[in-house]
Structure formats: C-alpha cells, structure tokens
N, C-alpha and C positions, 0 to 999 in steps of 0.2 A: 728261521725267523720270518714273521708274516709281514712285509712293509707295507702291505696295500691296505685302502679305506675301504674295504667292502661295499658295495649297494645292494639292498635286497630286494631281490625281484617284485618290480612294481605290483601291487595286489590289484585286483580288480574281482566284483562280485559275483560269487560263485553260480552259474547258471540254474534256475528251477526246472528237475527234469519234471515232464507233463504227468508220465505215467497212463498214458487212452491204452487204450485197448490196443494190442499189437506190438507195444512196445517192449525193449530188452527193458530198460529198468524194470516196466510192469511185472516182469516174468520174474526177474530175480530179486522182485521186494517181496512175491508171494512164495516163493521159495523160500526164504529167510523166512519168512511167515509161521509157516508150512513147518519148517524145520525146529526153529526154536517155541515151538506153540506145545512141539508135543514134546520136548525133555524138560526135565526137571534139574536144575542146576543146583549146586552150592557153591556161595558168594562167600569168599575168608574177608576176615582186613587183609590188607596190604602195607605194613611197616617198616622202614627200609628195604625192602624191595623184596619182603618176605613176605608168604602169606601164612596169617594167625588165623584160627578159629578157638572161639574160647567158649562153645558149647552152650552158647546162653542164646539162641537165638528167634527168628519169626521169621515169617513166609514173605514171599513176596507174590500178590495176587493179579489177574487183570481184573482193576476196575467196571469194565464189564458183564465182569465175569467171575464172581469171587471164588466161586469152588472150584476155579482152573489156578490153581497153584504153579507161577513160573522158576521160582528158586526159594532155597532155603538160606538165607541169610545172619552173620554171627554178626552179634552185639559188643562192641566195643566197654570194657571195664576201668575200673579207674587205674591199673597196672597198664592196659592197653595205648591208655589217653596218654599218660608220663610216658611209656616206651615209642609212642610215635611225636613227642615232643622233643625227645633225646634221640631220635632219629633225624629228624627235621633239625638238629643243631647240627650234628655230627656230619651230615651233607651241606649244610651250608660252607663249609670250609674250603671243602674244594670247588662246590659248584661258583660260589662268588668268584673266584679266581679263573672262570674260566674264561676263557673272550666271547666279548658278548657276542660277536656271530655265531659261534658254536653253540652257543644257549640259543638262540633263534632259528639255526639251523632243525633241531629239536622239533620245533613246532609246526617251521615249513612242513619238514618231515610229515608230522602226524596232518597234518595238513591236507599236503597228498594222498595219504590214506585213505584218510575219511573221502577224500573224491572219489574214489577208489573201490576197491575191494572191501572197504571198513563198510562203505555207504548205507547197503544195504541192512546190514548187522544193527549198526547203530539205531537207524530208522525203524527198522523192527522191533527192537526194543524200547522204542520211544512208546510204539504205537500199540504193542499188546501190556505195558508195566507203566502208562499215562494215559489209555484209551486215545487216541492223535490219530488222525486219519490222514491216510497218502501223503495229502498236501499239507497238511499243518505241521507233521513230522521230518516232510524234508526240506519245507522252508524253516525250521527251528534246527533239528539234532545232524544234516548235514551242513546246506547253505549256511544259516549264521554263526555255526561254530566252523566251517573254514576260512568265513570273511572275519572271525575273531583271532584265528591264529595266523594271518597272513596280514590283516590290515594292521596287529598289533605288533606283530615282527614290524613292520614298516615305523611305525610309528616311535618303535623303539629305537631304532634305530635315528628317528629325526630329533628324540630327546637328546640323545647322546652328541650328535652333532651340531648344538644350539650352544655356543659358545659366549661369553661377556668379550665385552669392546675392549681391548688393552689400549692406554695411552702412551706415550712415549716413553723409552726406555723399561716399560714393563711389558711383561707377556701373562696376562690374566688368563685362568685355565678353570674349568666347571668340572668335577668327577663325581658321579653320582653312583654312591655307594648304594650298598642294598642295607634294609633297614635289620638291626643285629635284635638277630630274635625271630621269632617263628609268625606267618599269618593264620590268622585263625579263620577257614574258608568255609562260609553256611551258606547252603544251596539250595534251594527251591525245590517244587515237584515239578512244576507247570513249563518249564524249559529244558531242556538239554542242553542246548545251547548255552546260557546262564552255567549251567554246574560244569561244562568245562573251561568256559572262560574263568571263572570266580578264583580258582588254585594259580591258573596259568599264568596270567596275565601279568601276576607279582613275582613269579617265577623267571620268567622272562630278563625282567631286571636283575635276577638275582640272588630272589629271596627263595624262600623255603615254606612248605604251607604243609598245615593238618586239617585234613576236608570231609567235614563233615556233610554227607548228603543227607537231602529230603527223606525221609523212610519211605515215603511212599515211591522215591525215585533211586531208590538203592538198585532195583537191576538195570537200569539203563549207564549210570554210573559208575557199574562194572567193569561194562563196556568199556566203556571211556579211558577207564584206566588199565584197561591194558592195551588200550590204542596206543597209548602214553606210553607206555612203557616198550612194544615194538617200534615204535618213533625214534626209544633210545635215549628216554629221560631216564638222569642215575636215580639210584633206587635213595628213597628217602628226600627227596627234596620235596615228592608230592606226595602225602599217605594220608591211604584211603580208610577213613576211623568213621563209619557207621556207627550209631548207638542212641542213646538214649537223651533227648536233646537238651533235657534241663541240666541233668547231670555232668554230660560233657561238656555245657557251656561255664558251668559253675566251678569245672576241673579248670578247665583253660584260662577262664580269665581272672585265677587266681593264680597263674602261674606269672612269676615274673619274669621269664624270658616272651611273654606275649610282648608283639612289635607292632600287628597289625589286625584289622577284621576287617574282611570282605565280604558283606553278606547282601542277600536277598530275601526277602519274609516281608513277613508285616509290620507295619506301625508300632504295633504295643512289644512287638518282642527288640527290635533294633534298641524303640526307646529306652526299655529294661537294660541293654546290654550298656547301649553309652551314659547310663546311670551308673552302672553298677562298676565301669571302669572309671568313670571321672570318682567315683566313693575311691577308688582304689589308686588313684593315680601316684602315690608318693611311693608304692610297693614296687613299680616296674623297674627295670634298668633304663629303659627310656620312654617316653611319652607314644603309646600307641596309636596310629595312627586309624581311624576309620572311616570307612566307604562300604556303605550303605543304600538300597534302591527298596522303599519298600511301597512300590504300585503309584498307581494316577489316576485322574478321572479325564479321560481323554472325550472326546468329543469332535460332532460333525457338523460343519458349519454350511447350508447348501446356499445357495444364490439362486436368485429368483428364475436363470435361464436352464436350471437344473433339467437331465435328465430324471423327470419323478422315478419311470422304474427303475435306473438306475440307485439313484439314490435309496431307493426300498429295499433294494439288495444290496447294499451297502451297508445298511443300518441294524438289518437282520444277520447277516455276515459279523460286520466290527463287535455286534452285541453278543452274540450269542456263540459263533465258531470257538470250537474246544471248549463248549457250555459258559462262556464269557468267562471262564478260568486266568486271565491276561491281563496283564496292568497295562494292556493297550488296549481291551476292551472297553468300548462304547459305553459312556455313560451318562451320555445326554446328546440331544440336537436342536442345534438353533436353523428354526427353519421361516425364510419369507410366507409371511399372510399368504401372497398370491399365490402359494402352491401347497398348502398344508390341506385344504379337503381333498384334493389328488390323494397326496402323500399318507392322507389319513385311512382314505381306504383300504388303500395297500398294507397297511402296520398295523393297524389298531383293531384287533377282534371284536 
C-alpha cells in the first residue's frame, strides 16, 4: 500500500541545443540524417499494441524532395477504425484504475527519452517527413514535446490536488474521473510537438484516444509511438489509426462511445466536426467534450526605440520560418511612423 502524496518533479523548459559546428548533437543529428535518409521503412497501424497492415496503402515523401521516398505507410479501414475503438475501450478499464502517478510516470518516462537517445530520431524525422530545419525541429519535435509531457504531468498533478472548502462537520472531496469513452485525437502536419501532446495529454488523466495523424505527418508520428510505447504506455490506450481523414472522421463521430476531440487543423474542418456532433448529440452515451486550436493571426508590435535591424529580422523570421506554415506565424505589424522608411527598406522589395 502507497500512503505517500507523490510530488512530481518540478518541470523546467527543456534546453535548445545550438547544433554550430563542432558540436555532439551536430554530429548525431546528421548521423540520424544520414541514417534514416537512406532506408525505406514500413509504418503498420498500431491497435492495442499490435501492429496491423491492411495492404491499402501510400508513401511517405520529403517535401523537398518528392522522389526520395521515406516509408511505405498502411491505411486504416472501416474494420480498422471499430477495432481500434474496441481497443481503446478495453484499455481503458484498467488504465482508469491505475494511480494517477503511474500514468505520469509513463510520460516522465518518455520524457527522458526524447532528451535522450530518442532526440536525435525524432528530430530527424521531423526534418526530412516536414522539411524543418536544425532549429525549427528541435525547438518543436524535442524541446516542446518534453516541456508537454513534464509541465503536463505537473499540472496533472495540481488538478488532482485542488480540493472544495468543507464546512463543519462535513469533509467535501473533488474525484476526477476520466471521461467514459474514447478521445478522438487529429493532429496536424506542421508540429510534432502538437501530434504528441494531442493523444497524451487526455491520456494522462485517464482516458484512452484513437490518433489520427496528419498524412503528411504519418512518419514522424511513427516515431512518436513507439517512443510511447518504450516509455511503457499499455498497449491500447493510445492507437495509432492513419487513414483516410473524411472517412475516419465520419466512422468516429458516429460512434457512440465518442467522449471527446482533440484536434488541430483548420477553421472549416473543426467547425464541420462540432456541427456534425451537436446534429448527433442525443446518439452518444454522454455529451462529448471538444478542444480544438485551429491557427491565429499573431502579430508584431515595434515601439518607436526599436532595434530596426532587429526588428527586420524578426518579421522575416516570425513570417516566413518553416515557409510561415505556423499558427504563430506573423501576419501583420504595427509599426511607429518614426521608424517605418528605416524598416521599409529593409522588408519591402
């Protein structure tokens, strides 16, 4: 029997390695490079903690480079979709029961990995199956997916410890169940970061998810999951269902054990889905819960004592890094009169 209150190691933000010239990461991000540049893989599903290939499937290319073929990828079917839902139920049984530090331990886990020996793997696959350069990949597919699975242990942590007031003669108690039923997890291309947190994160608390990645981020997300799974996440609570995105979404959110969506995309596809769930809302067991990010129009605000070059390289930077593909991407700037023909030089062809 455990009597103690766990605390989880305080998280703090994962270091950005430089990568200049001389350096060990440098060597052994081009070695991964190097390495997975020239094999050719095949990507199964991953369904309770099995891997399926159902012979229907497509390539996975670098965007740079379309006739460099990095894996062969299988397609998730409507037999697929239902077996990794009836997976995702059948793990949730025990995983709910588990104590929540041991579901966090999990992530730490993978956590340290990804710091780790994973780092390089990951990052490389970011950067030839998203075209992502040094920097943009290991500030995304290492740095912010270990400050997601370390600040989110923490955080999980502080929910579960947020108690109501009891008044006299009563003892008021908060238990936060996990939601009964499966999340329905859609992932982006343009992050890694994003498509690991998006399964996880609900995971954490409890739940159980069917993860659909980006197509175009199907071999980085590979990765991912079997980071996941050397971490020592049980088989089924996270499955990995590539396929076909209208079809799969149309399987899923006609399934009445759907509990939740975690997605990332656009505008017009989010809004279709919480359309097409509130049409359906009397069909579920319970009311699904959604979360949703789909982009921003972020912008730069300079003050009149601005660094102009600075600034100039900020705005080309925020706009345009990883071809302004980013819902942090720049998409306007308010700039003082007194330094806009400067600044206009500098910018404006």
């Amino acid at each position: 029997m455990n009597n103690s209150i766990p605390q989880v190691p305080a998280p703090v933000n994962e270091p950005v390695l430089s990568y200049a010239p001389g350096t060990p990461e440098r060597a052994e991000l081009k070695a991964a490079l190097d390495r997975m540049a020239g094999e050719q893989i095949e990507i199964p599903l991953i369904i309770g903690g099995r891997e399926v290939r159902t012979g229907d499937t497509q390539t996975a290319v670098m965007p740079h480079d379309h006739g460099h073929v990095l894996a062969t990828w299988h397609k998730a079917g409507e037999a697929e979709v239902r077996a990794a839902v009836k997976a995702s139920l059948d793990a949730q049984r025990e995983w709910a029961h588990w104590p929540w530090e041991d579901r966090l331990a999990v992530f730490l886990r993978a956590a340290d990995l990804l710091a780790g020996r994973w780092r390089q793997t990951v990052n490389a696959a970011t950067m030839l199956g998203q075209s992502k350069t040094a920097h943009q990949a290991e500030i995304d597919s290492a740095c912010e997916l270990i400050d997601f699975f370390r600040f989110n242990a923490h955080f999980a942590r502080q929910i579960y410890s947020e108690q109501p007031i009891s008044g006299p003669g009563m003892w008021n108690r908060l238990d936060h169940r996990p939601l009964e039923g499966f999340i329905y997890a859609v992932t982006p291309f343009n992050f890694t970061s994003i498509a690991g947190n998006l399964p996880t994160a609900p995971a954490m608390m409890g739940n159980v998810a069917v993860w659909k990645p980006a197509n175009t981020a199907v071999y980085s997300g590979y990765y991912l999951m079997k980071l996941l799974q050397e971490a020592g996440l049980p088989p089924g609570v996270v499955n990995f269902v590539p396929g076909e995105p209208v079809r799969m979404t149309e399987l899923l959110l006609g399934d009445r054990n759907l509990a939740g969506i975690h997605f990332t995309g656009s505008t017009a596809v989010f809004q279709s889905i919480w359309k097409t769930v509130g049409e359906r809302i009397s069909t579920y067991r319970t009311y699904p819960r959604l979360v949703g990010e789909t982009g921003g129009k972020d912008f730069i605000l300079a003050h009149a004592s601005a660094d102009v070059q600075a600034l100039a390289a900020g705005i080309v930077r925020g706009g345009y890094e990883f071809q302004g593909q980013k819902c942090s991407a720049v998409s306007r700037v308010y700039v003082p009169e007194s330094i806009w023909p400067e600044l206009r030089e500098l910018t404006v062809g």
